[in-house]
C-alpha positions in Angstrom: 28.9 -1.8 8.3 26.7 1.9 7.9 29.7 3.1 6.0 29.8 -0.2 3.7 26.4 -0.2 3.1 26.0 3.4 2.2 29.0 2.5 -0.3 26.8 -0.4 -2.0 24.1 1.5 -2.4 26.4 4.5 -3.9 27.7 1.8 -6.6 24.5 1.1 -7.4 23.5 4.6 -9.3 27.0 4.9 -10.4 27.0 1.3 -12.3 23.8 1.2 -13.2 24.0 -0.9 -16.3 26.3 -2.5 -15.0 25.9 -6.3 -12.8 27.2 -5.5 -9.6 29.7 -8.0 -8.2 28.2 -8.1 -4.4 30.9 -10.7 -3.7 34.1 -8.9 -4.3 32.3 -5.4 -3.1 32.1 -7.6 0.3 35.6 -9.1 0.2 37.2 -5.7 -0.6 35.5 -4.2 2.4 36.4 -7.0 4.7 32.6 -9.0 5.0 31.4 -11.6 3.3 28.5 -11.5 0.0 26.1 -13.6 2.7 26.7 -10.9 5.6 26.1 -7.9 3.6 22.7 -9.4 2.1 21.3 -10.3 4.5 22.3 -6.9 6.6 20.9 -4.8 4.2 17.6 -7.1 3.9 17.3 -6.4 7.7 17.9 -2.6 7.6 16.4 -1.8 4.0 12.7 -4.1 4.6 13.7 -5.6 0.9 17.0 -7.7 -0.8 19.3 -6.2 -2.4 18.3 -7.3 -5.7 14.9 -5.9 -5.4 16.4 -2.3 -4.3 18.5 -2.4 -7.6 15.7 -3.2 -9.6 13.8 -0.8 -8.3 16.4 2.0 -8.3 17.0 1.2 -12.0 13.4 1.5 -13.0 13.6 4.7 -11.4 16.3 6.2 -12.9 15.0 4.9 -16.4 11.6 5.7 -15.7 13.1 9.6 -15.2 14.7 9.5 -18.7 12.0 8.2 -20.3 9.7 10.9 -19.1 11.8 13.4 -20.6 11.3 12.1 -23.6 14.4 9.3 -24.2 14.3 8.7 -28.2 15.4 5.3 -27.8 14.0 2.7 -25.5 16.3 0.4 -26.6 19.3 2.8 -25.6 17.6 3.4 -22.3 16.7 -0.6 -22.0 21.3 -1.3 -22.5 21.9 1.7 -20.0 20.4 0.3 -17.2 21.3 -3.2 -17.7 19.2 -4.9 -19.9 19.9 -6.6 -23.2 16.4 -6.1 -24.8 13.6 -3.8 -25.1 11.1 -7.0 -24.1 13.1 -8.2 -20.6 13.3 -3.9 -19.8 9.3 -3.8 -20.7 8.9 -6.5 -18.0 11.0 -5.3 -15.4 9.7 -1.4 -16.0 5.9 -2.6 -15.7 6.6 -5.2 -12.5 7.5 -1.7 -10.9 5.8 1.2 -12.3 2.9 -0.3 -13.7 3.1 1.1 -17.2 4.7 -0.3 -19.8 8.0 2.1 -21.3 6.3 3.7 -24.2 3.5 4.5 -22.4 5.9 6.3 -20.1 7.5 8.1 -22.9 4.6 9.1 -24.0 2.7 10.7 -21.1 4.8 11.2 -18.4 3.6 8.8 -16.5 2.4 7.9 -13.4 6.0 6.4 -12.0 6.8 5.0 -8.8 9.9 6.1 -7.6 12.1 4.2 -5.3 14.5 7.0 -3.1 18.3 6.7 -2.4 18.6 4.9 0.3 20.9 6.4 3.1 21.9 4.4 6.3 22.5 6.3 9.9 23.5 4.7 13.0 21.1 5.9 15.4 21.2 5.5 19.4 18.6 5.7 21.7 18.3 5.7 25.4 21.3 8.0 26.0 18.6 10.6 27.8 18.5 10.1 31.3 14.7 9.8 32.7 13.9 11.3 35.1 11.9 8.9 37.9 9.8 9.4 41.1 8.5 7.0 43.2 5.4 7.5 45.7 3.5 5.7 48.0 0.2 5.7 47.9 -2.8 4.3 50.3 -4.3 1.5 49.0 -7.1 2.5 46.0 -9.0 -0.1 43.5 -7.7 -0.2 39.7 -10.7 -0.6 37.4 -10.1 -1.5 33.7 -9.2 -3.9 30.9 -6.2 -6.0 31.6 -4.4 -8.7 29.0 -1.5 -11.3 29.2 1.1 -9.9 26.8 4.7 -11.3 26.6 7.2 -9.2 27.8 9.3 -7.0 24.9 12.3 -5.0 26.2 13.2 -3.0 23.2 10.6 -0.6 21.3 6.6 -0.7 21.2 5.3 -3.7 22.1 2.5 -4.8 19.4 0.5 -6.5 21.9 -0.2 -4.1 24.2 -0.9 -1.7 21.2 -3.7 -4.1 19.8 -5.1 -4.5 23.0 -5.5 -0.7 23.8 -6.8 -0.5 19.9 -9.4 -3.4 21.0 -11.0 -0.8 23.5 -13.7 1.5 21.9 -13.3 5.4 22.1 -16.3 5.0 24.4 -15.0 2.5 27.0 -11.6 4.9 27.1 -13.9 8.1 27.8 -15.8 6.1 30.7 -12.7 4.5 32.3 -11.4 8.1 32.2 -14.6 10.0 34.2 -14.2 6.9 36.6 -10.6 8.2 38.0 -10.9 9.9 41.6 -7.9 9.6 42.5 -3.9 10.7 41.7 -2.6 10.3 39.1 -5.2 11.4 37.1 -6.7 10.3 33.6 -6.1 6.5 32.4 -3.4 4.5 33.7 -0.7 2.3 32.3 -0.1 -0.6 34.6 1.8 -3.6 34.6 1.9 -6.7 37.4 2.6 -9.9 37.9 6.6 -9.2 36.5 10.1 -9.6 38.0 12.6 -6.6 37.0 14.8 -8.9 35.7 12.6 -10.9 34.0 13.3 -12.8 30.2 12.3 -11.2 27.0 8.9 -13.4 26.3 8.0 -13.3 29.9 4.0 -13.5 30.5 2.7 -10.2 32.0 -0.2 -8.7 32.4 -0.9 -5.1 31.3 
């Protein structure tokens, strides 16, 4: 699916006045028009059509700054069949109408090439010791957050962001024993507990 994807997104700067035909670019590469939308949705943060509209304001946006003679050649190039429906789309995204871009240069907002990369984490072994300690008193600020097993969980993060510079420094002088400075601790939670599980941190 990276390599498919990466082949959409090629198609569009190579067609770019041209509609793209998502659902025969899906059949020919064995997925179907709803799959691959909704994939690149999920991995791009916007739909497809939004990426190609942006992309093709971009790519306009850089010939027009260069000084394009025509904004009705540049409107046809990238799709559109008059200078009023490109003046829309060009000021929804940069903010400026054409001429004005013609004209000075800008400012333009640009939207990159995508690129799509499989990426895998946890392959690094960690290295783990466990000690036991006599029994000492944990002093601090605790919350119920629901358990997340994969990547930073938003509650705990709000919850250490609720606790002023101040409180940290204090809680911090207040450590006598090892391991030093402020501690991360979680209770109340089974190993094999379900994502969602209440715990507190």
């Amino acid at each position: 699916m990276i390599g498919t994807l990466n082949a959409l997104v090629d198609l569009v700067d190579a067609d770019s006045g041209q509609e793209i035909d998502v659902a025969a670019f899906a059949r020919a590469h064995g997925t179907t028009e709803y799959h691959l939308r909704r994939m690149f949705s999920a991995l791009a943060g916007m739909p497809l059509t939004e990426y190609v509209r942006r992309r093709r304001m971009t790519l306009a946006g850089a010939e027009l700054a260069a000084g394009a003679p025509s904004l009705l050649d540049v409107a046809v190039r990238h799709g559109y069949g008059s200078t009023e429906a490109f003046a829309r789309a060009f000021r929804a995204v940069h903010g400026i109408g054409p001429a004005d871009a013609r004209r000075h240069g800008g400012p333009l907002r640009t939207q990159p090439t995508l690129r799509f990369r499989l990426s895998v984490e946890g392959s690094t072994p960690m290295d783990v010791t466990i000690t036991h300690r006599p029994a000492f008193a944990l002093v601090g600020h605790a919350a119920e957050v629901p358990l997340i097993h994969v990547g930073v969980n938003p509650h705990i993060q709000a919850h250490i962001a609720a606790i002023p510079p101040e409180e940290h420094a204090r809680l911090k002088a207040l450590g006598n024993e090892e391991p030093a400075g402020i501690l991360a601790v979680t209770a109340d939670i089974d190993p094999d507990a379900p994502e969602g599980t209440p715990l507190t941190y």
